[in-house]
N, C-alpha and C positions, 0 to 999 in steps of 0.2 A: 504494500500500500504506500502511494506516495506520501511525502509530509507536507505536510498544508503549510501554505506561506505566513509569515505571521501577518496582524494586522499591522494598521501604522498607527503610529502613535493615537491620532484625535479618532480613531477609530477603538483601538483601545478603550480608550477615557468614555466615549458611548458607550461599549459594553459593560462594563464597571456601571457606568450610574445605571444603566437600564436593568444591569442584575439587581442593585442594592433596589431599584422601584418593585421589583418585580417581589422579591423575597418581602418586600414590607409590607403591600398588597393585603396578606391575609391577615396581618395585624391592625388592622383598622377597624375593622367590624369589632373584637376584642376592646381598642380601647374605647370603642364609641360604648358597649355594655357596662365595661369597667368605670369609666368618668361618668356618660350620661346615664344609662342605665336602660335607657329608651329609644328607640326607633335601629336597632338591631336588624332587624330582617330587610328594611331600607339601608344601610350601610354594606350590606352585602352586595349591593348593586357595585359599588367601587371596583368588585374582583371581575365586571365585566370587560376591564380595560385590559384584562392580562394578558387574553390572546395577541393580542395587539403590539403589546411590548416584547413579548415573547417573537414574534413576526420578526419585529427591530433587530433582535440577535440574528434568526437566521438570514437578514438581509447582510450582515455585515462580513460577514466572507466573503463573498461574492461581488455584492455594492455594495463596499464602503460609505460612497458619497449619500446614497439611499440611505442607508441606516443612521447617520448623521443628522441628515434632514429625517429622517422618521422618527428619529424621540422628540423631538419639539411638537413635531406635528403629532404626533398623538399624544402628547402629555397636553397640547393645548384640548385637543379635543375632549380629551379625559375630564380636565377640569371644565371645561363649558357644561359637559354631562353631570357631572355633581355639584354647579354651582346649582344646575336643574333641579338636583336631586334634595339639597340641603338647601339652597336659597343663597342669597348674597350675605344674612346676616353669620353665615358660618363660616366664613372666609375659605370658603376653597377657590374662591375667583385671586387671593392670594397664589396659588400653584401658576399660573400665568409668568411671575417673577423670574421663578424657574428655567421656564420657557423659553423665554427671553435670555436668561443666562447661557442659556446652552448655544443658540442663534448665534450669540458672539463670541462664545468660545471653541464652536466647534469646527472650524473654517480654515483652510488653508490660504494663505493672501489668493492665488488663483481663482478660488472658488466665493470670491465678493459678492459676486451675483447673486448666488443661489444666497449667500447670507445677510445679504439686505434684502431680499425679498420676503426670504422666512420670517426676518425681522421684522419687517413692514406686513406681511401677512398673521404673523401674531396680532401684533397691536390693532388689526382693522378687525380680526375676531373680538378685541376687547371694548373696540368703538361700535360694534354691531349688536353684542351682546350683554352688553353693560346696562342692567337695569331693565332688560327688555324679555328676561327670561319667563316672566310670572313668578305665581308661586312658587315654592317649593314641594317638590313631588311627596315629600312629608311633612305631616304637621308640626315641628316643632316647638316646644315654649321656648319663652325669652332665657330661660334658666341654663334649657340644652345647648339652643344656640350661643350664650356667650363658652358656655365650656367648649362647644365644639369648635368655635372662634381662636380658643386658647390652645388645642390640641391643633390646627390648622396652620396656625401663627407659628407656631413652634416647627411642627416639620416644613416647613417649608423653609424657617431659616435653618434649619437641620441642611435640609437639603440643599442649600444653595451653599453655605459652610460646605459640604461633602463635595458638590463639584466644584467651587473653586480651589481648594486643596488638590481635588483630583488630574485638574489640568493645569495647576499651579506646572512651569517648566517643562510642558509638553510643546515640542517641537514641533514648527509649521514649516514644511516645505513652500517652494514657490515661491 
C-alpha cells in the first residue's frame, strides 16, 4: 500500500480544529442537562452538524483547499441552525466569531480570493440573518437562556483561544 502524502501545514490546522469540533459535538447536549436542566432533547439537534464536519476531514486529503473552505462554511451554517434552534438570546450567533477566524487564518497569500470571499460570504450570512430568524425552535426561559448564553460565550472563546494557538506559526506558502 502506498503512503499517503502528508497534509500541508493550514490543512493540518483544519483537521485538528475540525477533530476537536467534532469530539465536542456530543458534549453539549450533556452540559445543556447538566447547567440548564431543560430542553435536552432540543440540544440534540446540534449533533446534526456532525456528518458534515466529518465530510471536512474526508475532503482534506484529496482537496485541501475544499476542506479549508469547508469548516467555515459549515461551522457558519451550523450556527445559523442553532441560533434557529436556541434563538439569538443564547449566543450561539457568537460561533460566527469562529468562522470568521478560520477565513483569515486558513489561507495561503495565493488563495486571497477564495479568503475574502469566505470572509465577505460569512458576514453577509450575519447581515441576512441577524435578527430575522424568528423564534427559537425551543421554548426557553430567561433563566436557560442566560446560562446557555454563559456556556456559549465560553466555548467559543475556548474555541477561538484553541485555533489561534493552533495556527499560531503555521506556514503559508505563496
Amino acid at each position: 500500500m502506498a503512503a499517503r502524502r502528508p497534509l500541508d501545514p493550514l490543512t493540518q490546522a483544519t483537521v485538528t480544529v475540525t477533530w476537536v469540533i467534532v469530539l465536542n459535538k456530543p458534549f453539549y447536549p450533556l452540559y445543556v442537562w447538566w447547567l440548564v436542566g431543560s430542553g435536552v432533547q432540543a440540544s440534540l439537534g446540534t449533533l446534526l452538524s456532525v456528518p458534515f464536519f466529518l465530510f471536512v476531514l474526508y475532503l482534506a486529503r484529496n482537496w485541501p483547499l475544499a476542506a479549508r473552505l469547508g469548516l467555515p462554511i459549515v461551522g457558519t451554517l451550523d450556527t445559523v441552525f442553532e441560533t434557529k434552534l436556541f434563538g439569538y438570546s443564547s449566543g450561539t450567533e457568537l460561533f460566527l466569531a469562529p468562522c470568521m477566524m478560520l477565513a483569515a487564518l486558513s489561507f495561503n497569500p495565493l488563495e486571497k480570493w477564495w479568503q475574502r470571499g469566505l470572509a465577505a460570504g460569512i458576514f453577509l450570512v450575519f447581515v441576512v440573518t441577524h435578527g430575522r430568524l424568528g423564534a427559537a425552535l425551543y421554548a426557553w426561559t430567561v433563566e436557560d437562556l442566560a446560562t446557555l448564553f454563559s456556556i456559549n460565550a465560553f466555548a467559543v472563546a475556548s474555541l477561538m483561544a484553541f485555533i489561534a494557538i493552533r495556527y499560531a506559526g503555521v506556514r503559508r506558502k505563496g
